[in-house]
Structures are given as structure tokens and as C-alpha cells.
C-alpha positions as CSV (number, residue, x, y, z in Angstrom):
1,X,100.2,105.3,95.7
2,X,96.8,107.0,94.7
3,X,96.8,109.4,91.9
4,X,94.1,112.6,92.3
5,X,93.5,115.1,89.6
6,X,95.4,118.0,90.3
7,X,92.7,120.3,89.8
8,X,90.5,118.9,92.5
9,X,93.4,118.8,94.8
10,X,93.8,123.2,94.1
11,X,89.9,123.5,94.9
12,X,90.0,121.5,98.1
13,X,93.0,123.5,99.1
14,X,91.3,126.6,98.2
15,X,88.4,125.7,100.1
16,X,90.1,124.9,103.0
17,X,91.7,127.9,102.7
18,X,88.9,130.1,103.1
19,X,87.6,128.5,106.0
20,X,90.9,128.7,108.0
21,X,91.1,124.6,108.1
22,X,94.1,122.4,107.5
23,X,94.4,121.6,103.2
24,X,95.3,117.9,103.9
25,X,92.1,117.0,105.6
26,X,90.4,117.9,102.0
27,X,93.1,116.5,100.3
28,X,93.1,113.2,101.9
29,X,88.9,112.7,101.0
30,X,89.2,113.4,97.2
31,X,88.4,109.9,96.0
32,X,91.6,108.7,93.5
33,X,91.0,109.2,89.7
34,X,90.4,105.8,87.9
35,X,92.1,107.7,84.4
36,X,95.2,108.6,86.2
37,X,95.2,104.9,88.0
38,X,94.7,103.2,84.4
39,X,97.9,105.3,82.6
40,X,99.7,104.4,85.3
41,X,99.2,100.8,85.2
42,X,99.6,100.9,81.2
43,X,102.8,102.7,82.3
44,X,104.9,100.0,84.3
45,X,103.1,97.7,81.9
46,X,105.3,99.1,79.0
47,X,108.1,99.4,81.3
48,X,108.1,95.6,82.0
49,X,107.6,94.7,78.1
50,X,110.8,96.6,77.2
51,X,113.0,95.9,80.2
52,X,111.6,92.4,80.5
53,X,110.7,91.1,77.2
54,X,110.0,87.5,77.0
55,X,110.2,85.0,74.2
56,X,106.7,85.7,73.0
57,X,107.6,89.3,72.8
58,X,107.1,90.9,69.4
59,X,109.0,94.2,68.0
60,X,105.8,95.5,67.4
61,X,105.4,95.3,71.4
62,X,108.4,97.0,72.6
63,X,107.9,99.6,69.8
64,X,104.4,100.2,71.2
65,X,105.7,99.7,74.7
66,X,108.0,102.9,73.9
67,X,105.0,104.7,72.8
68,X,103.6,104.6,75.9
69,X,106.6,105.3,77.8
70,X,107.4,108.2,76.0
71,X,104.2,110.2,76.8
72,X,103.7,108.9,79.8
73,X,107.4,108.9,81.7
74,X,107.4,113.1,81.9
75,X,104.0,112.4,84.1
76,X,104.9,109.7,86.3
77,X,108.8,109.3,86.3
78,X,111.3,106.4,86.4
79,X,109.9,102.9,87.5
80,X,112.4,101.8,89.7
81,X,113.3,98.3,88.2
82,X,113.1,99.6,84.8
83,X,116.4,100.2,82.3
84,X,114.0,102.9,80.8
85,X,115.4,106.5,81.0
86,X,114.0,109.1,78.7
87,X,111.8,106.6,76.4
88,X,114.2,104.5,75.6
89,X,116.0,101.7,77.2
90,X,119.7,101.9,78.2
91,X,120.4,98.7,76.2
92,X,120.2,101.1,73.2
């Protein structure tokens, strides 16, 4: 999956709009924001901490691995292997 900014997404629309031409083809050449890519990657990062904690695992981790989840999860949803729901684990 490749994240775009949203607002760059609007102005192709917009400008596709006013030329009578198809959104998508706009859409489709907006180049993927790097920002977006790196949260997301932090996000199933954390996700894996606190649903797959290993031995080397500090509480300092998981609490920080919550952290993330919780600011992030609104933006990009449940992780699909993840027992995360809501920033914080179902364990809990």
C-alpha cells in the first residue's frame, strides 16, 4: 500500500476536474509521501513490540510502543495480526 497526502490527492482531482479527465489518472502519478510511509512503518512496529514482545523486551518499550499506537491507530487502523484494539492490547 502507498500512502499520498490527502491534500495533493483533492488538487489532482480538482484538476482533473476542470479539464473534464478521469481523477484516477492524476491520482495514480502523485509520487507516495515518505512521512506517511515512515509512521506507518513506526506503526506495525509498535504493534509487533506489544503483541509480540520478546525476552529482550523492556516495559519501557511496550509503554512507548502504546504511545505510538495510540496516535497513530485513528490514522491507519487495525494491523491485522495485531491483539491491539483502541491503544491497548486485549491481554489487558
Amino acid at each position: 500500500m502507498e500512502l499520498i497526502d490527502k491534500q495533493a490527492a483533492i488538487d489532482a482531482a480538482k484538476h482533473a476536474w476542470a479539464k473534464g479527465l478521469e481523477p484516477s489518472q492524476y491520482i495514480e502519478i502523485i509520487q507516495p509521501d515518505e512521512k506517511l510511509e515512515k509512521c506507518r512503518f513506526e506503526y506495525i512496529n509498535a504493534c509487533r513490540i506489544v503483541t509480540y514482545p520478546t525476552p529482550d523486551t523492556t516495559k519501557k518499550d511496550i509503554s512507548d510502543a502504546y504511545a505510538v499506537i495510540k496516535v497513530l491507530q485513528p490514522i491507519f487502523g487495525d494491523v491485522p495480526f495485531a491483539k491491539v484494539k483502541g491503544g491497548e492490547s486485549d491481554d489487558q
